[in-house]
C-alpha positions in Angstrom: -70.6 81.9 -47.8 -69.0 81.1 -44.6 -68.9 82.9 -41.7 -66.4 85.9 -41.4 -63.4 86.6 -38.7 -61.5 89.7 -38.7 -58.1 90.0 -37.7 -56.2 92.8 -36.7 -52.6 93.0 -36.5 -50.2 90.7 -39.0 -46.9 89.3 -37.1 -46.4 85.9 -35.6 -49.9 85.5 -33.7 -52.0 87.6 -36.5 -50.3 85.1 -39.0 -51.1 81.9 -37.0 -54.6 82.5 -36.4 -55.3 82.9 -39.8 -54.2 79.7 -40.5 -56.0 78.7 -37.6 -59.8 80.0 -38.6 -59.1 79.3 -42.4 -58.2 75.8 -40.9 -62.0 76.2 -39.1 -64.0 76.8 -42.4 -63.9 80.7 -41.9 -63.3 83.5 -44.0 -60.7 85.3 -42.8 -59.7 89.3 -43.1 -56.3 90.1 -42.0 -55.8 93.8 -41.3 -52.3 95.8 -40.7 -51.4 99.4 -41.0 -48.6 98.1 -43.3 -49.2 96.9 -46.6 -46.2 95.0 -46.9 -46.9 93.4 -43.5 -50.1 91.7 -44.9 -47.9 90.6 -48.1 -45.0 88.8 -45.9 -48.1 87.4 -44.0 -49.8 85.4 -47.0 -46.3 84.0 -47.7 -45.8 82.9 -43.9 -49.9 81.5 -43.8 -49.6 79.4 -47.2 -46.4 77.8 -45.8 -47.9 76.9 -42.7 -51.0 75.9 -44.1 -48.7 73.2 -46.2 -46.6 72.4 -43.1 -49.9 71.3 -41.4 -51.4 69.7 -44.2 -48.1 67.4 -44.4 -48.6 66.5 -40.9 -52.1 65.4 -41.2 -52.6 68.3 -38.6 -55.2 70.4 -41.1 -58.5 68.3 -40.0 -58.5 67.2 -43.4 -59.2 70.3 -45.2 -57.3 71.0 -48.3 -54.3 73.5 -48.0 -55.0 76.0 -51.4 -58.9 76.3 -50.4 -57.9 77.5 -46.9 -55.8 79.8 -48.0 -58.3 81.0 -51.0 -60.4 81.9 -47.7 -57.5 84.3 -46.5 -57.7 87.7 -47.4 -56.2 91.4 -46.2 -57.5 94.7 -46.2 -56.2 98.0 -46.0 -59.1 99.4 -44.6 -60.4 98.1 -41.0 -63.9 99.4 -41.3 -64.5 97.1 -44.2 -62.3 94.7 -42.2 -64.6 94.3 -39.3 -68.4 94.6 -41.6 -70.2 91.8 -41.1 -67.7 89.7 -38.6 -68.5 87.3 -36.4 -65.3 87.5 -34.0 -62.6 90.0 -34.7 -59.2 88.9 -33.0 -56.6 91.0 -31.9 -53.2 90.6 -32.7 -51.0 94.5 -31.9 -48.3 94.2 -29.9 -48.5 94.0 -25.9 -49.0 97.7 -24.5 -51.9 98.9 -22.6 -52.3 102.2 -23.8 -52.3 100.9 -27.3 -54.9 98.2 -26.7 -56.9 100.5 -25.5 -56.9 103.1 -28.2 -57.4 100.4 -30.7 -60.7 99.1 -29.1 -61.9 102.3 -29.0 -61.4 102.2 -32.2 -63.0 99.1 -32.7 -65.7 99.9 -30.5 -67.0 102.9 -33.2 -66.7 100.1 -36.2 -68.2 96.9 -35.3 -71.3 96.2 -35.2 -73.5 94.9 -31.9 -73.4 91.2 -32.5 -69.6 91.1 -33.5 -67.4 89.5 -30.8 -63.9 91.5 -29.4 -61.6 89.2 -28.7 -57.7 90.1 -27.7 -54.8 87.8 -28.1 -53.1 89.2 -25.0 -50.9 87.3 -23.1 -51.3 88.6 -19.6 -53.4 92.1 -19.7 -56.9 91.4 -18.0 -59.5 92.5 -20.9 -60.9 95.1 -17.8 -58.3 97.3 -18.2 -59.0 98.2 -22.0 -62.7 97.4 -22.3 -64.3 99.1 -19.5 -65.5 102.5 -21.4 -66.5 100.8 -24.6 -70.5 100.6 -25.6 -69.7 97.5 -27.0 -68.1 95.7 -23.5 -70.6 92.6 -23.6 -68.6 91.5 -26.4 -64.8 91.7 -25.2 -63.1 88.8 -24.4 -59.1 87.4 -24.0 -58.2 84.2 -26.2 -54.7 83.8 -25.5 -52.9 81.3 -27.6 -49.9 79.5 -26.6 -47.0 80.7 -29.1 -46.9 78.9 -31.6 -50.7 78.5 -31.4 -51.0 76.3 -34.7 -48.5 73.7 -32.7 -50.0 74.0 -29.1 -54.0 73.9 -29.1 -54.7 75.1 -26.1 -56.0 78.6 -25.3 -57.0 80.7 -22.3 -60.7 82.3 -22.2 -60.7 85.2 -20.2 -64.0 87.1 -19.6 -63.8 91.0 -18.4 -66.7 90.9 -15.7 -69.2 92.7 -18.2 -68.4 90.0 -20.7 -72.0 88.3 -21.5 -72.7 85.2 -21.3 -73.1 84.7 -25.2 -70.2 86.1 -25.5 -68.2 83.8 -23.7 -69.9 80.4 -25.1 -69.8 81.6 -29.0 -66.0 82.4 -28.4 -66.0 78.9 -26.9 -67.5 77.4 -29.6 -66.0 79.1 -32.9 -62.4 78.1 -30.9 -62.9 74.2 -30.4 -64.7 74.4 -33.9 -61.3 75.3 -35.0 -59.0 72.9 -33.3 -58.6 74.8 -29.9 -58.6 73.6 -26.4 -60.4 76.0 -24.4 -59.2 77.1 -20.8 -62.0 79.0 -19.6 -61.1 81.3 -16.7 -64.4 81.9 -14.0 -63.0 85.6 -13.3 -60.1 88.0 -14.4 -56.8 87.3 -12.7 -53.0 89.0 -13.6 -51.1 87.2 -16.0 -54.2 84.4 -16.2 -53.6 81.0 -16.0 -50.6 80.0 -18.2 -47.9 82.8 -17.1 -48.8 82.2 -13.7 -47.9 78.4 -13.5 -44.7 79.3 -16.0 -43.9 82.2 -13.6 -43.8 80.1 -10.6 -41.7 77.4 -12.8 -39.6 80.2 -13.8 -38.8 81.9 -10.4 -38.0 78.7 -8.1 -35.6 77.6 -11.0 -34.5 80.9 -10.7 -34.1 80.7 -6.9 -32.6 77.1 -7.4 -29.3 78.6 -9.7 -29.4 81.8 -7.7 -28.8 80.1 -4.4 -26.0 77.6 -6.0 -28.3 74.5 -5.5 -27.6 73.5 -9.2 -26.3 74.6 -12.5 -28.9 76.0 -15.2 -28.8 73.1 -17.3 -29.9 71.0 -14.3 -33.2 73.2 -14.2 -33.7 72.2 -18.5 -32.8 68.7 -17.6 -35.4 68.3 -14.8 -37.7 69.6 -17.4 -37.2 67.8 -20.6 -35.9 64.1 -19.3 -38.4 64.9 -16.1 -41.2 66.6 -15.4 -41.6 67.6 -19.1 -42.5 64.8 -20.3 -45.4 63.6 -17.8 -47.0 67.0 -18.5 -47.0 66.6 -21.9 -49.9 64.3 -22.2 -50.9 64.2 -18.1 -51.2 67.4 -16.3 -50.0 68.1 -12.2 -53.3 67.0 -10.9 -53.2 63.6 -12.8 -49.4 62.8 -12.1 -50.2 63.1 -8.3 -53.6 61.0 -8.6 -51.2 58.7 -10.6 -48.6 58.4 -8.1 -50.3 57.2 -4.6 -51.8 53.9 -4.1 -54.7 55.3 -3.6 -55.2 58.3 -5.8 -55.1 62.2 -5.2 -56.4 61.8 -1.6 -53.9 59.5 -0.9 -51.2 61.3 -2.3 -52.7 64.5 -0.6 -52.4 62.7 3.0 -49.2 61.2 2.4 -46.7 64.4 1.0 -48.8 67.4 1.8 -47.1 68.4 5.1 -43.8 68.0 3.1 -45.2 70.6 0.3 -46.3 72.3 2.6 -42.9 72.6 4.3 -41.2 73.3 1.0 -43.2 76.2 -0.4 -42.8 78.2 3.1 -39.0 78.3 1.7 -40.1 79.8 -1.9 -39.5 83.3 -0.3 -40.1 86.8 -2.0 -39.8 86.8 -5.7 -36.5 87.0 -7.5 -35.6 89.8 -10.2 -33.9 88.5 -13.1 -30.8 90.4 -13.6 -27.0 90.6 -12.1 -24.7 87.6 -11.9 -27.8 84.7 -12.0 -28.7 86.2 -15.3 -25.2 85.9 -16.8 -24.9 82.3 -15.9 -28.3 81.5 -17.2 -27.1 83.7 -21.0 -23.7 81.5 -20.9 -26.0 78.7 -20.6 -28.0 79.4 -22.9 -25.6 81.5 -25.5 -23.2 78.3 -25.7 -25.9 76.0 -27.0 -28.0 78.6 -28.7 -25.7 80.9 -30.1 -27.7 84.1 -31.1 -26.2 83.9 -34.4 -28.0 81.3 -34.8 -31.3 81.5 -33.2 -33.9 82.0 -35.9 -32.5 78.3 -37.0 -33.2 77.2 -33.3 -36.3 78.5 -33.0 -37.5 76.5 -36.5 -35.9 73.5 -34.7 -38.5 73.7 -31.8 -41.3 74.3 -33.9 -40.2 71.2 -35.9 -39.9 69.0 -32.1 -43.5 70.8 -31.7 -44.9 69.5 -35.2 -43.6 66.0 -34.3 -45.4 65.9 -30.7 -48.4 67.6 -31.9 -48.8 64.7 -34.6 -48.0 62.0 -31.6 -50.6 63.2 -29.3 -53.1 63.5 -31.7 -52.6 59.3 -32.2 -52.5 59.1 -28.3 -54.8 56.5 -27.3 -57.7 57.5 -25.3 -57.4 56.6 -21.3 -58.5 53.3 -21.0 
């Protein structure tokens, strides 16, 4: 029998990580307060788990016997007996995070691991009164996680250590990429980059220095595409003579100089919002939007098959 994860909460994440640790070799238990929740659930998980499998994206595994190890239960005490890792998955409020740990906290047993699936709420702030705090942990997936592998560790500062390396290890035995964060920090790693990306393009339309579409441009015939398969550090070490030190010595002052002019953080509303919805609304209609956002995940498939054929750096 393989091992067993528990996950709570059915919607878009709940759904994706069941395809995920099915995908892993686990047996999975997927819990809602809705019955019909869990139904629309299995539909969504055997068509992804055949999406993947035409890919050549399901490590090799056969699509029906992963989803023969997908189950739900209407019960989350018998959801959580006997689970290694129980995963998270209710939507993104505080209060109710932390009334279902507590929850949790009265149900699992001492070796099971707590892991939440939020996005930017450090695990501190819903963990700190539970007897069972050792075991809490963040893994935050990038949406949609079955497309974009990689996935942000974020201890609370009780977390033990055993904690932290077995929620490590079930997540690259399942096709993850691991971001391990050394302490708690607001929004984590991921929003904060996007964040700062966000607000100086922001800034850029707000100030009339260019057009929204020039900010999407920049990003998808630009940037985007370096970052892709190289990340910010190895595009700079890339583009000096010498490396990252060169590159540090040569354009740091100018970075410098640049970043004193970022200013106070900009609220997005009033007229820059309105030029960013026209943008936005005139090539993604709202009408039309579910069909858009299967479009991306389609663009997503396609680069998540290329960069699995990537050759290795020479």
């Amino acid at each position: 029998m393989s091992e067993k994860i528990a996950i709570v909460g059915s919607g878009l994440i709940g759904r994706s990580w069941a395809v995920l640790f099915a995908r892993g070799g686990y047996r999975v238990v997927l819990y809602d307060v809705k019955e019909e929740l869990m139904t629309q659930a299995m539909g969504v998980i055997e068509t992804q788990l055949n999406s993947l499998h035409e890919s050549d994206l399901l490590l090799g595994r056969d699509p029906s016997e992963c989803l023969a190890r997908v189950s739900t239960c209407s019960s989350l005490s018998e959801t959580v007996e006997g689970a290694l890792l129980l995963q998270e998955c209710v939507p993104e409020d505080l209060d109710l995070k932390i009334r279902v740990f507590s929850e949790l906290d009265t149900l699992v047993s001492d070796t099971t691991i707590l892991s939440s699936s939020t996005s930017c709420i450090v695990p501190s702030k819903f963990t700190e009164s539970l007897s069972h705090r050792a075991n809490c942990i963040v893994s935050h997936p990038v949406n949609p996680p079955h497309y974009c592998p990689a996935v942000e560790i974020i201890p609370a500062p009780w977390t033990s250590l055993p904690t932290k390396e077995q929620t490590i290890r079930v997540m690259r035995q399942i096709g993850m990429k691991p971001v391990v964060a050394k302490k708690e920090c607001d929004g984590f790693i991921l929003n904060r980059l996007q964040y700062a990306v966000l607000q100086e393009s922001w800034r850029l339309v707000q100030d009339g220095v260019c057009d929204p579409e020039d900010i999407d441009t920049v990003m998808t015939s630009g940037l985007g595409l370096r970052w892709s398969f190289i990340g910010p550090f190895e595009t700079i070490h890339l583009n000096a003579p010498g490396g990252v030190v060169d590159y540090a010595e040569r354009y740091s002052d100018g970075i410098v100089r640049v970043s004193k002019q970022f200013g106070e953080p900009r609220d997005l509303t009033g007229e820059t919002l309105d030029k960013v919805r026209e943008y936005v609304e005139k090539g993604m209609p709202m009408e039309k939007l579910k069909a858009d956002l299967q479009w991306r995940n389609d663009v997503l498939k396609q680069l998540a098959v290329f960069k699995k054929n990537i050759p290795d750096k020479p």
